[in-house]
N, C-alpha and C positions, 0 to 999 in steps of 0.2 A: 353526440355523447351517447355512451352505452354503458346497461348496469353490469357489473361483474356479481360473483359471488360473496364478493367483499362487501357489495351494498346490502348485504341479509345483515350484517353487525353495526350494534352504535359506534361506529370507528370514525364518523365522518368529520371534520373540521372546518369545511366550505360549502357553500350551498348548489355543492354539482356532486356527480358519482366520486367513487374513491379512484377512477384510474384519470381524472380528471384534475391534473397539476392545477392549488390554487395560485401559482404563476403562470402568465401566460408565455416570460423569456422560453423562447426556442429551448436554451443550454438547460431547461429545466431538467436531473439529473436521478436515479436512483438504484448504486450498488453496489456491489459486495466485490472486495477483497480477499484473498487468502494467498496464505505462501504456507510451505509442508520444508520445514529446515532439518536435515540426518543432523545429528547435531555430532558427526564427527567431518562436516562437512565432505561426505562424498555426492553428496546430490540435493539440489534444492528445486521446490518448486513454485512458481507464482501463478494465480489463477485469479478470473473474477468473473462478473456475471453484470450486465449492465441493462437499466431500463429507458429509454430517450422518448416518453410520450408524446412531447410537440415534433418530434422529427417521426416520429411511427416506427422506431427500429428495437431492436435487442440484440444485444450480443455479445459473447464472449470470449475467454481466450484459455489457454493451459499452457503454461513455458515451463520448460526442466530444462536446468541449467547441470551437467555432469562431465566430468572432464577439460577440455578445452572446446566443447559445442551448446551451444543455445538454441535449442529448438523448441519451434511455438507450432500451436494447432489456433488457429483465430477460427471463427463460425459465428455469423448475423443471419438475418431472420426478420419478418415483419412484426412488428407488436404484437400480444393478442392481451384479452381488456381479463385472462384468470392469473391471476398474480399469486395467488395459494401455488400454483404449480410453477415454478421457476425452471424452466428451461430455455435453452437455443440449440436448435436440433437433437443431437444426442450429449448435451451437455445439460445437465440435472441438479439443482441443487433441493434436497426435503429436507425440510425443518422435524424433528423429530421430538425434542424437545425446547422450545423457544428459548433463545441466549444460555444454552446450555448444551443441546447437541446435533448435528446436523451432518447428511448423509452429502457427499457429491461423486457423482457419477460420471464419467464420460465413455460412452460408447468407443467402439474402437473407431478412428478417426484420421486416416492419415498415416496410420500405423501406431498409434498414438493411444491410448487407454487407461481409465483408472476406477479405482473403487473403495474411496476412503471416509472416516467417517471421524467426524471431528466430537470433543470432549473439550469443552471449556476448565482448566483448571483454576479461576476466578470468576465471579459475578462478572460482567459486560459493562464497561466503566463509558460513562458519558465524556467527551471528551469538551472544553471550550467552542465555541464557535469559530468556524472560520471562516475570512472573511480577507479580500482584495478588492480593491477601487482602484479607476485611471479616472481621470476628469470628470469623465462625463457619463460613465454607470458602473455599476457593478459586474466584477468579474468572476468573483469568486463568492460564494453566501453558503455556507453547509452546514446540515447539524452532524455529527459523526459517533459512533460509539465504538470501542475497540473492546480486545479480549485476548487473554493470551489464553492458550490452551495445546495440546497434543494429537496427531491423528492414525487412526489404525486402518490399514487396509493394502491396498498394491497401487502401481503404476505400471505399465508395460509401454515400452518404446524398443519398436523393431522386434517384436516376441521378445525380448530383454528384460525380467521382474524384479521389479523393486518392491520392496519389503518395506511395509514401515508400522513400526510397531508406537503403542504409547511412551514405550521407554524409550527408543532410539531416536521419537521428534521431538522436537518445538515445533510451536507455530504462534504467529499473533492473526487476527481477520479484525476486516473494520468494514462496518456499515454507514451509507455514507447517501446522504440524498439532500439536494438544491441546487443549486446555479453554480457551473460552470463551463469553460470551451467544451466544446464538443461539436460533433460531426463537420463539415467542411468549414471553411474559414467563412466568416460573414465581410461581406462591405463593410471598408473602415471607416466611408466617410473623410472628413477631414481628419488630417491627423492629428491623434493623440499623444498625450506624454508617452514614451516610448518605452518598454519593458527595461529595466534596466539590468537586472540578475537578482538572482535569488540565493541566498544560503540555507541549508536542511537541514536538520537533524531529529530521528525520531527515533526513539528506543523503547519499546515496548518488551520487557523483560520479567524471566517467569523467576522466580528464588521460591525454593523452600517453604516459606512463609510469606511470603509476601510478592504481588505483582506490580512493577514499578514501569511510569510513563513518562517519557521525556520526548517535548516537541519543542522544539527552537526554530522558527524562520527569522531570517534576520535582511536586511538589504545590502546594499554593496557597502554601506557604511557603518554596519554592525547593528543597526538600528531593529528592533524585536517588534515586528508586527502580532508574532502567534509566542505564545511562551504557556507552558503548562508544566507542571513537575510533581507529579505525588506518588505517596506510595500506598497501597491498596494492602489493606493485611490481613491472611486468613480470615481473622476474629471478629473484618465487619469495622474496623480503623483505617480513616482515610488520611493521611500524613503530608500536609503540603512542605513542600519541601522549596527554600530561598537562593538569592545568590547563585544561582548557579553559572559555573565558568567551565566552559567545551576546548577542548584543544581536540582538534582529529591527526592522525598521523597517516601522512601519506606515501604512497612509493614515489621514490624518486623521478621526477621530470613526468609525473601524471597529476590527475586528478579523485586519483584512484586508492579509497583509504585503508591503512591495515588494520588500524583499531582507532580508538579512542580514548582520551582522557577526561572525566567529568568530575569536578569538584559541587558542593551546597550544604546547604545547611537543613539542619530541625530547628522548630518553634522555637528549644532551647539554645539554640547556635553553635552548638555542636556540627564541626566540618565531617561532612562523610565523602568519602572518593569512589567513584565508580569506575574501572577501565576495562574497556570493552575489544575484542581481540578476532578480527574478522578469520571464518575458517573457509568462507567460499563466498562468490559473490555473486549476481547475476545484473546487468543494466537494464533496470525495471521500463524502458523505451524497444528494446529488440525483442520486439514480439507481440507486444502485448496490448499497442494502442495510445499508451501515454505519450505524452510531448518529446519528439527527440526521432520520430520516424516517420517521416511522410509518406510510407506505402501504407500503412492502418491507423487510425483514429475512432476515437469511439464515435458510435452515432452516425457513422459513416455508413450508409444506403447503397447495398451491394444486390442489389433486383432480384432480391425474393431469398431462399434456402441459400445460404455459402460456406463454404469450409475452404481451408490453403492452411498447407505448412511452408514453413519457412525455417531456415537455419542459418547461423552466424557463429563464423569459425574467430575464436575470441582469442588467437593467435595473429587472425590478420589484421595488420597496422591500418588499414582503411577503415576497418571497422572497428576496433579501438577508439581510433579517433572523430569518431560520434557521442562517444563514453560522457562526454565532460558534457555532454547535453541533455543528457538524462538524469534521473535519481539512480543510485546504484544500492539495492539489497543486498545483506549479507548475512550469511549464518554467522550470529554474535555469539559468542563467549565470554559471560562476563564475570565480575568479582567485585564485590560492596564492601568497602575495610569500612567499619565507622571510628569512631574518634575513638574509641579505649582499644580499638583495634585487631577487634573481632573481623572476621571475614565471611561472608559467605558466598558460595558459589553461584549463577545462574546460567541462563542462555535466553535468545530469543531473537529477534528482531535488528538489525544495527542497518536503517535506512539515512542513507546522507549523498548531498548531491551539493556542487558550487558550479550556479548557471551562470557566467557571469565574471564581473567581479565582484570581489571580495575584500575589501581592505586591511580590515583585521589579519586572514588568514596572511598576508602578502601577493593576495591577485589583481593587481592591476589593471587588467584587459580580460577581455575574452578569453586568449589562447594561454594563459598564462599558466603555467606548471609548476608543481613542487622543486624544490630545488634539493 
Protein backbone atom coordinates (compact mmCIF):
# COMPACT_ATOMS: atom_id res chain seq x y z
CA UNK A 1 0.00 0.00 0.00
CA UNK A 2 1.19 3.57 -0.67
CA UNK A 3 0.08 7.09 0.57
CA UNK A 4 -1.20 9.56 -2.20
CA UNK A 5 -1.84 13.22 -1.77
CA UNK A 6 -5.36 12.31 -0.87
CA UNK A 7 -4.20 10.80 2.46
CA UNK A 8 -3.12 14.85 3.63
CA UNK A 9 -7.49 15.14 3.94
CA UNK A 10 -10.04 13.62 6.40
CA UNK A 11 -11.51 11.84 3.28
CA UNK A 12 -10.84 8.45 4.59
CA UNK A 13 -13.67 5.80 5.12
CA UNK A 14 -11.48 2.48 5.70
CA UNK A 15 -8.59 1.87 7.63
CA UNK A 16 -6.12 1.73 4.63
CA UNK A 17 -4.85 4.71 2.14
CA UNK A 18 -7.57 6.41 0.08
CA UNK A 19 -6.21 4.68 -3.39
CA UNK A 20 -6.81 1.50 -1.33
CA UNK A 21 -10.38 -0.12 -2.62
CA UNK A 22 -12.26 -1.06 0.74
CA UNK A 23 -13.15 -4.10 -1.56
CA UNK A 24 -10.95 -6.47 -2.19
CA UNK A 25 -13.25 -7.88 -5.73
CA UNK A 26 -10.65 -7.49 -8.54
CA UNK A 27 -13.90 -5.69 -10.71
CA UNK A 28 -13.38 -3.01 -8.03
CA UNK A 29 -14.31 0.15 -10.39
CA UNK A 30 -13.93 4.08 -10.43
CA UNK A 31 -15.21 6.41 -13.56
CA UNK A 32 -16.26 9.08 -15.48
CA UNK A 33 -18.48 9.18 -18.42
CA UNK A 34 -19.16 11.95 -20.84
CA UNK A 35 -20.66 12.49 -24.22
CA UNK A 36 -20.54 16.16 -26.13
CA UNK A 37 -24.22 15.86 -28.22
CA UNK A 38 -24.28 19.27 -31.45
CA UNK A 39 -27.65 19.17 -30.60
CA UNK A 40 -28.58 19.38 -34.47
CA UNK A 41 -27.11 16.27 -34.47
CA UNK A 42 -24.06 16.66 -36.85
CA UNK A 43 -21.64 15.05 -34.44
CA UNK A 44 -21.46 13.30 -31.17
CA UNK A 45 -19.16 12.54 -28.96
CA UNK A 46 -18.54 9.70 -25.99
CA UNK A 47 -15.60 9.77 -23.82
CA UNK A 48 -14.52 8.38 -20.32
CA UNK A 49 -11.66 7.90 -17.95
CA UNK A 50 -11.37 4.75 -15.91
CA UNK A 51 -9.60 3.78 -12.65
CA UNK A 52 -9.15 -0.52 -11.95
CA UNK A 53 -6.85 -0.44 -8.56
CA UNK A 54 -6.92 -4.37 -8.11
CA UNK A 55 -6.01 -4.84 -11.65
CA UNK A 56 -3.18 -1.85 -11.63
CA UNK A 57 -4.51 -0.17 -14.82
CA UNK A 58 -6.27 3.18 -16.20
CA UNK A 59 -7.46 4.06 -19.11
CA UNK A 60 -9.49 5.72 -21.55
CA UNK A 61 -11.19 6.17 -24.61
CA UNK A 62 -12.61 9.49 -27.12
CA UNK A 63 -15.27 8.21 -29.87
CA UNK A 64 -16.94 10.82 -32.38
CA UNK A 65 -19.41 9.46 -34.05
CA UNK A 66 -20.04 12.04 -37.45
CA UNK A 67 -21.37 11.00 -40.66
CA UNK A 68 -21.61 7.39 -41.46
CA UNK A 69 -17.95 6.64 -39.32
CA UNK A 70 -17.15 5.91 -35.72
CA UNK A 71 -13.86 6.57 -34.70
CA UNK A 72 -12.36 5.85 -31.20
CA UNK A 73 -8.77 6.72 -29.93
CA UNK A 74 -8.64 4.10 -26.76
CA UNK A 75 -5.08 4.71 -24.47
CA UNK A 76 -4.29 2.51 -20.96
CA UNK A 77 -1.48 3.06 -18.69
CA UNK A 78 -0.29 1.52 -15.35
CA UNK A 79 -2.16 3.03 -12.22
CA UNK A 80 -0.33 5.58 -10.47
CA UNK A 81 -1.58 6.19 -6.43
CA UNK A 82 -2.29 10.77 -7.54
CA UNK A 83 -5.71 10.70 -8.30
CA UNK A 84 -6.08 14.75 -8.00
CA UNK A 85 -4.46 14.62 -11.37
CA UNK A 86 -6.62 12.38 -13.84
CA UNK A 87 -4.95 11.36 -16.75
CA UNK A 88 -3.87 8.38 -19.32
CA UNK A 89 -1.35 9.57 -21.36
CA UNK A 90 -2.44 12.65 -23.08
CA UNK A 91 -5.92 12.25 -22.07
CA UNK A 92 -6.61 14.87 -18.93
CA UNK A 93 -9.45 15.32 -17.13
CA UNK A 94 -9.13 18.83 -14.25
CA UNK A 95 -11.72 19.41 -12.03
CA UNK A 96 -12.00 23.05 -11.93
CA UNK A 97 -14.90 23.57 -10.05
CA UNK A 98 -16.17 20.32 -8.18
CA UNK A 99 -19.70 19.11 -9.74
CA UNK A 100 -19.89 22.30 -11.47
CA UNK A 101 -17.01 22.68 -13.99
CA UNK A 102 -14.47 20.57 -15.48
CA UNK A 103 -11.71 20.92 -18.12
CA UNK A 104 -10.82 17.65 -20.57
CA UNK A 105 -7.97 17.63 -22.72
CA UNK A 106 -6.72 15.29 -25.22
CA UNK A 107 -3.47 15.68 -26.62
CA UNK A 108 -3.22 15.12 -30.35
CA UNK A 109 -3.42 11.36 -30.56
CA UNK A 110 -3.84 9.39 -33.58
CA UNK A 111 -4.94 12.26 -35.33
CA UNK A 112 -7.36 12.76 -32.87
CA UNK A 113 -7.65 16.07 -30.38
CA UNK A 114 -9.68 18.02 -28.14
CA UNK A 115 -10.07 21.02 -25.77
CA UNK A 116 -13.39 21.25 -24.02
CA UNK A 117 -14.58 22.47 -21.01
CA UNK A 118 -17.73 21.35 -19.38
CA UNK A 119 -20.52 23.58 -17.38
CA UNK A 120 -23.02 21.87 -15.35
CA UNK A 121 -26.47 23.40 -15.98
CA UNK A 122 -27.87 21.66 -12.68
CA UNK A 123 -26.59 20.61 -9.40
CA UNK A 124 -25.03 16.83 -9.81
CA UNK A 125 -28.08 14.49 -8.80
CA UNK A 126 -27.32 11.18 -6.85
CA UNK A 127 -28.68 8.60 -8.66
CA UNK A 128 -30.31 4.94 -6.75
CA UNK A 129 -27.98 2.32 -6.41
CA UNK A 130 -27.29 -0.10 -8.74
CA UNK A 131 -27.06 -3.25 -8.44
CA UNK A 132 -27.00 -7.18 -10.34
CA UNK A 133 -26.73 -10.62 -8.61
CA UNK A 134 -26.30 -14.37 -10.31
CA UNK A 135 -26.38 -17.06 -7.74
CA UNK A 136 -23.48 -16.96 -6.24
CA UNK A 137 -22.09 -13.04 -6.11
CA UNK A 138 -22.39 -10.00 -7.03
CA UNK A 139 -22.04 -8.49 -10.44
CA UNK A 140 -22.92 -5.30 -10.37
CA UNK A 141 -22.98 -2.89 -6.82
CA UNK A 142 -22.27 1.06 -7.78
CA UNK A 143 -23.04 4.34 -6.41
CA UNK A 144 -23.46 6.83 -9.56
CA UNK A 145 -24.22 10.55 -9.68
CA UNK A 146 -25.21 12.17 -13.09
CA UNK A 147 -25.61 15.83 -14.48
CA UNK A 148 -26.70 17.39 -17.35
CA UNK A 149 -24.87 20.27 -18.61
CA UNK A 150 -23.08 21.98 -21.96
CA UNK A 151 -19.46 22.22 -23.23
CA UNK A 152 -17.22 24.84 -24.87
CA UNK A 153 -14.17 24.22 -26.75
CA UNK A 154 -12.95 22.06 -30.18
CA UNK A 155 -12.28 18.61 -31.42
CA UNK A 156 -9.97 18.10 -34.25
CA UNK A 157 -10.23 14.69 -36.25
CA UNK A 158 -7.68 14.52 -39.27
CA UNK A 159 -6.90 18.56 -38.97
CA UNK A 160 -10.94 18.68 -39.32
CA UNK A 161 -12.50 21.43 -36.24
CA UNK A 162 -15.14 21.06 -34.52
CA UNK A 163 -16.66 23.89 -32.90
CA UNK A 164 -18.73 23.37 -30.00
CA UNK A 165 -20.07 26.16 -28.30
CA UNK A 166 -22.47 26.28 -24.87
CA UNK A 167 -25.34 27.00 -27.16
CA UNK A 168 -24.86 24.42 -29.93
CA UNK A 169 -24.31 21.36 -26.95
CA UNK A 170 -25.92 19.12 -24.56
CA UNK A 171 -24.36 16.84 -22.59
CA UNK A 172 -25.10 14.58 -19.59
CA UNK A 173 -21.57 12.82 -17.52
CA UNK A 174 -21.93 10.35 -14.72
CA UNK A 175 -19.65 9.47 -12.09
CA UNK A 176 -19.59 6.00 -11.22
CA UNK A 177 -17.42 3.76 -8.93
CA UNK A 178 -17.88 -0.11 -7.29
CA UNK A 179 -18.19 -3.55 -8.67
CA UNK A 180 -18.40 -4.41 -11.80
CA UNK A 181 -16.99 -6.87 -15.12
CA UNK A 182 -13.92 -5.53 -16.12
CA UNK A 183 -10.65 -6.46 -17.57
CA UNK A 184 -10.32 -10.13 -19.00
CA UNK A 185 -12.94 -12.50 -18.21
CA UNK A 186 -12.38 -14.48 -14.73
CA UNK A 187 -12.96 -18.55 -14.37
CA UNK A 188 -16.54 -19.26 -14.08
CA UNK A 189 -16.24 -22.14 -12.09
CA UNK A 190 -19.32 -24.18 -12.24
CA UNK A 191 -21.87 -22.71 -14.00
CA UNK A 192 -24.11 -20.22 -13.14
CA UNK A 193 -27.71 -18.97 -13.87
CA UNK A 194 -26.84 -17.75 -17.34
CA UNK A 195 -27.25 -13.97 -18.44
CA UNK A 196 -30.45 -13.84 -19.86
CA UNK A 197 -30.81 -10.05 -21.55
CA UNK A 198 -31.34 -6.94 -20.52
CA UNK A 199 -33.74 -3.95 -21.51
CA UNK A 200 -32.46 0.01 -20.99
CA UNK A 201 -33.49 3.05 -20.87
CA UNK A 202 -31.84 6.14 -19.61
CA UNK A 203 -32.79 9.66 -20.36
CA UNK A 204 -31.02 12.27 -18.75
CA UNK A 205 -32.55 15.53 -20.11
CA UNK A 206 -31.82 19.35 -19.87
CA UNK A 207 -35.52 21.70 -20.21
CA UNK A 208 -35.49 25.28 -19.45
CA UNK A 209 -36.43 24.81 -15.94
CA UNK A 210 -35.89 21.85 -15.05
CA UNK A 211 -33.53 18.65 -15.43
CA UNK A 212 -35.29 15.39 -15.67
CA UNK A 213 -33.91 11.57 -15.07
CA UNK A 214 -35.25 8.40 -16.45
CA UNK A 215 -33.58 4.87 -15.87
CA UNK A 216 -35.65 1.80 -16.59
CA UNK A 217 -33.73 -1.83 -16.63
CA UNK A 218 -36.12 -4.33 -17.02
CA UNK A 219 -35.42 -8.32 -17.74
CA UNK A 220 -36.73 -10.44 -20.69
CA UNK A 221 -40.05 -10.44 -18.84
CA UNK A 222 -40.58 -6.72 -18.30
CA UNK A 223 -39.63 -7.18 -14.65
CA UNK A 224 -37.83 -3.60 -13.24
CA UNK A 225 -34.66 -4.35 -11.36
CA UNK A 226 -33.37 -0.33 -11.45
CA UNK A 227 -36.43 2.13 -11.93
CA UNK A 228 -35.76 6.01 -10.89
CA UNK A 229 -37.87 8.95 -12.31
CA UNK A 230 -37.76 12.59 -11.09
CA UNK A 231 -37.52 15.87 -12.08
CA UNK A 232 -34.80 18.27 -10.68
CA UNK A 233 -36.10 22.08 -10.81
CA UNK A 234 -34.07 25.07 -11.10
CA UNK A 235 -35.51 26.37 -7.63
CA UNK A 236 -33.93 23.27 -5.62
CA UNK A 237 -37.57 20.82 -6.12
CA UNK A 238 -37.07 17.42 -6.49
CA UNK A 239 -40.26 15.90 -8.28
CA UNK A 240 -40.66 12.19 -8.10
CA UNK A 241 -42.36 11.28 -10.81
CA UNK A 242 -44.90 7.41 -10.90
CA UNK A 243 -46.39 5.02 -13.35
CA UNK A 244 -44.27 5.41 -15.84
CA UNK A 245 -44.95 3.58 -19.31
CA UNK A 246 -41.97 3.47 -22.20
CA UNK A 247 -42.85 2.62 -25.70
CA UNK A 248 -39.33 3.13 -27.84
CA UNK A 249 -39.79 3.10 -31.55
CA UNK A 250 -37.78 1.35 -33.82
CA UNK A 251 -36.62 1.15 -37.47
CA UNK A 252 -37.73 -1.44 -39.15
CA UNK A 253 -36.07 -5.05 -38.98
CA UNK A 254 -33.41 -3.46 -36.33
CA UNK A 255 -32.91 -2.94 -32.94
CA UNK A 256 -32.02 0.43 -33.61
CA UNK A 257 -34.42 3.21 -32.04
CA UNK A 258 -35.83 6.44 -33.62
CA UNK A 259 -37.31 7.95 -30.60
CA UNK A 260 -39.42 7.35 -27.83
CA UNK A 261 -42.58 7.40 -26.08
CA UNK A 262 -42.77 8.03 -22.28
CA UNK A 263 -45.99 8.42 -20.27
CA UNK A 264 -46.21 9.12 -15.75
CA UNK A 265 -47.55 10.94 -13.44
CA UNK A 266 -47.05 13.85 -10.44
CA UNK A 267 -47.74 13.28 -6.70
CA UNK A 268 -51.02 14.89 -7.89
CA UNK A 269 -51.76 12.25 -10.88
CA UNK A 270 -51.66 14.36 -13.36
CA UNK A 271 -50.44 12.29 -16.60
CA UNK A 272 -47.54 14.18 -18.36
CA UNK A 273 -45.96 12.70 -21.85
CA UNK A 274 -42.51 12.81 -22.81
CA UNK A 275 -41.37 11.97 -26.59
CA UNK A 276 -38.16 11.87 -27.24
CA UNK A 277 -36.75 12.03 -31.12
CA UNK A 278 -33.32 10.62 -31.91
CA UNK A 279 -30.98 13.11 -34.27
CA UNK A 280 -27.92 10.88 -34.32
CA UNK A 281 -26.70 7.94 -32.62
CA UNK A 282 -23.47 6.36 -31.83
CA UNK A 283 -23.23 2.22 -30.43
CA UNK A 284 -21.67 3.01 -27.04
CA UNK A 285 -19.60 -0.80 -27.60
CA UNK A 286 -17.50 0.41 -30.96
CA UNK A 287 -14.86 1.89 -29.49
CA UNK A 288 -15.05 2.51 -26.25
CA UNK A 289 -14.64 -0.82 -24.14
CA UNK A 290 -18.21 -1.51 -22.86
CA UNK A 291 -19.72 -4.98 -23.55
CA UNK A 292 -20.26 -5.75 -27.17
CA UNK A 293 -16.56 -5.65 -28.50
CA UNK A 294 -13.93 -8.22 -27.72
CA UNK A 295 -10.86 -6.26 -29.15
CA UNK A 296 -11.18 -3.46 -25.86
CA UNK A 297 -12.51 -3.99 -22.46
CA UNK A 298 -11.87 -1.83 -19.59
CA UNK A 299 -9.18 -2.81 -17.22
CA UNK A 300 -7.60 -4.68 -19.87
CA UNK A 301 -3.54 -4.71 -19.14
CA UNK A 302 -2.04 -3.54 -22.45
CA UNK A 303 2.08 -3.61 -21.08
CA UNK A 304 2.76 -0.21 -20.06
CA UNK A 305 1.91 3.34 -22.36
CA UNK A 306 -0.90 2.37 -25.17
CA UNK A 307 -2.79 4.36 -27.67
CA UNK A 308 -4.83 2.65 -31.23
CA UNK A 309 -7.47 4.07 -33.32
CA UNK A 310 -9.95 2.31 -34.63
CA UNK A 311 -12.82 3.00 -37.00
CA UNK A 312 -16.24 1.49 -37.88
CA UNK A 313 -17.90 2.22 -41.10
CA UNK A 314 -21.75 2.23 -39.70
CA UNK A 315 -22.87 1.56 -43.33
CA UNK A 316 -21.48 -2.01 -43.17
CA UNK A 317 -23.92 -4.67 -42.47
CA UNK A 318 -21.11 -6.85 -40.40
CA UNK A 319 -20.81 -4.28 -38.36
CA UNK A 320 -24.33 -3.29 -37.74
CA UNK A 321 -24.86 -6.30 -36.84
CA UNK A 322 -22.95 -6.18 -33.48
CA UNK A 323 -25.46 -3.19 -32.83
CA UNK A 324 -28.17 -5.11 -30.92
CA UNK A 325 -25.29 -6.05 -28.45
CA UNK A 326 -24.53 -3.02 -27.26
CA UNK A 327 -26.30 0.09 -25.59
CA UNK A 328 -26.89 2.59 -28.39
CA UNK A 329 -26.51 6.72 -27.56
CA UNK A 330 -28.30 9.26 -29.19
CA UNK A 331 -28.45 12.97 -29.54
CA UNK A 332 -32.31 13.21 -27.87
CA UNK A 333 -34.69 15.77 -28.68
CA UNK A 334 -37.21 16.14 -26.56
CA UNK A 335 -40.76 17.65 -25.68
CA UNK A 336 -42.86 17.37 -21.98
CA UNK A 337 -46.73 18.19 -22.80
CA UNK A 338 -48.14 18.05 -19.06
CA UNK A 339 -51.68 17.50 -18.51
CA UNK A 340 -53.29 21.21 -19.18
CA UNK A 341 -51.06 20.93 -22.00
CA UNK A 342 -48.33 23.08 -21.79
CA UNK A 343 -45.10 21.91 -23.68
CA UNK A 344 -41.81 22.57 -23.22
CA UNK A 345 -38.94 21.83 -25.23
CA UNK A 346 -35.45 19.93 -24.24
CA UNK A 347 -32.58 17.83 -25.34
CA UNK A 348 -30.01 15.58 -23.94
CA UNK A 349 -29.08 12.14 -23.49
CA UNK A 350 -31.67 9.25 -25.12
CA UNK A 351 -29.38 5.80 -24.05
CA UNK A 352 -31.38 2.59 -24.78
CA UNK A 353 -30.11 -0.95 -25.68
CA UNK A 354 -32.39 -4.72 -25.82
CA UNK A 355 -29.68 -7.35 -25.06
CA UNK A 356 -31.63 -10.05 -25.49
CA UNK A 357 -34.90 -10.77 -25.30
CA UNK A 358 -37.48 -8.71 -24.51
CA UNK A 359 -41.08 -9.89 -24.18
CA UNK A 360 -42.91 -6.77 -23.72
CA UNK A 361 -41.22 -5.14 -26.62
CA UNK A 362 -42.14 -8.48 -28.98
CA UNK A 363 -38.35 -10.01 -28.93
CA UNK A 364 -38.44 -13.37 -28.56
CA UNK A 365 -34.84 -14.49 -29.13
CA UNK A 366 -31.72 -12.99 -29.32
CA UNK A 367 -31.69 -12.10 -33.05
CA UNK A 368 -35.10 -10.92 -32.99
CA UNK A 369 -35.94 -7.36 -34.92
CA UNK A 370 -38.50 -4.85 -35.15
CA UNK A 371 -41.01 -5.48 -37.55
Amino acid sequence: MNLSPLDEYPLHQVPAPLTWPGASDRNFYDRSYFNVLDRDGRFMVLTGIGYYPRLGVKDAYFVVRRDDTQTAVRLSDAIDDDRLHQHVNGYRIDVVEPLRELRLTLAETEGIAADLTWRGLFPAALERPHEMLTERRVTLQACRFAQVGTWEGWIEVDGERLTVTHDTSVASRDRSWGIRPIGAPEPTGRPDAAFRGMWWLYLPLAFDDYQLFLILQEDPDGHRSLYDCTRRWRDGRVEQLDGVRATVHYRPGTRIPTGAHVEFMNRAGDRIELDVESKLFAPIAFGSGYGGDSSWAHGTWKDGPFAERVSYDLTDPEVMARAPFSLIDHVGRAVCTEADGQTREGAGLFEHGVIGPHYPSGFADWTDAAK
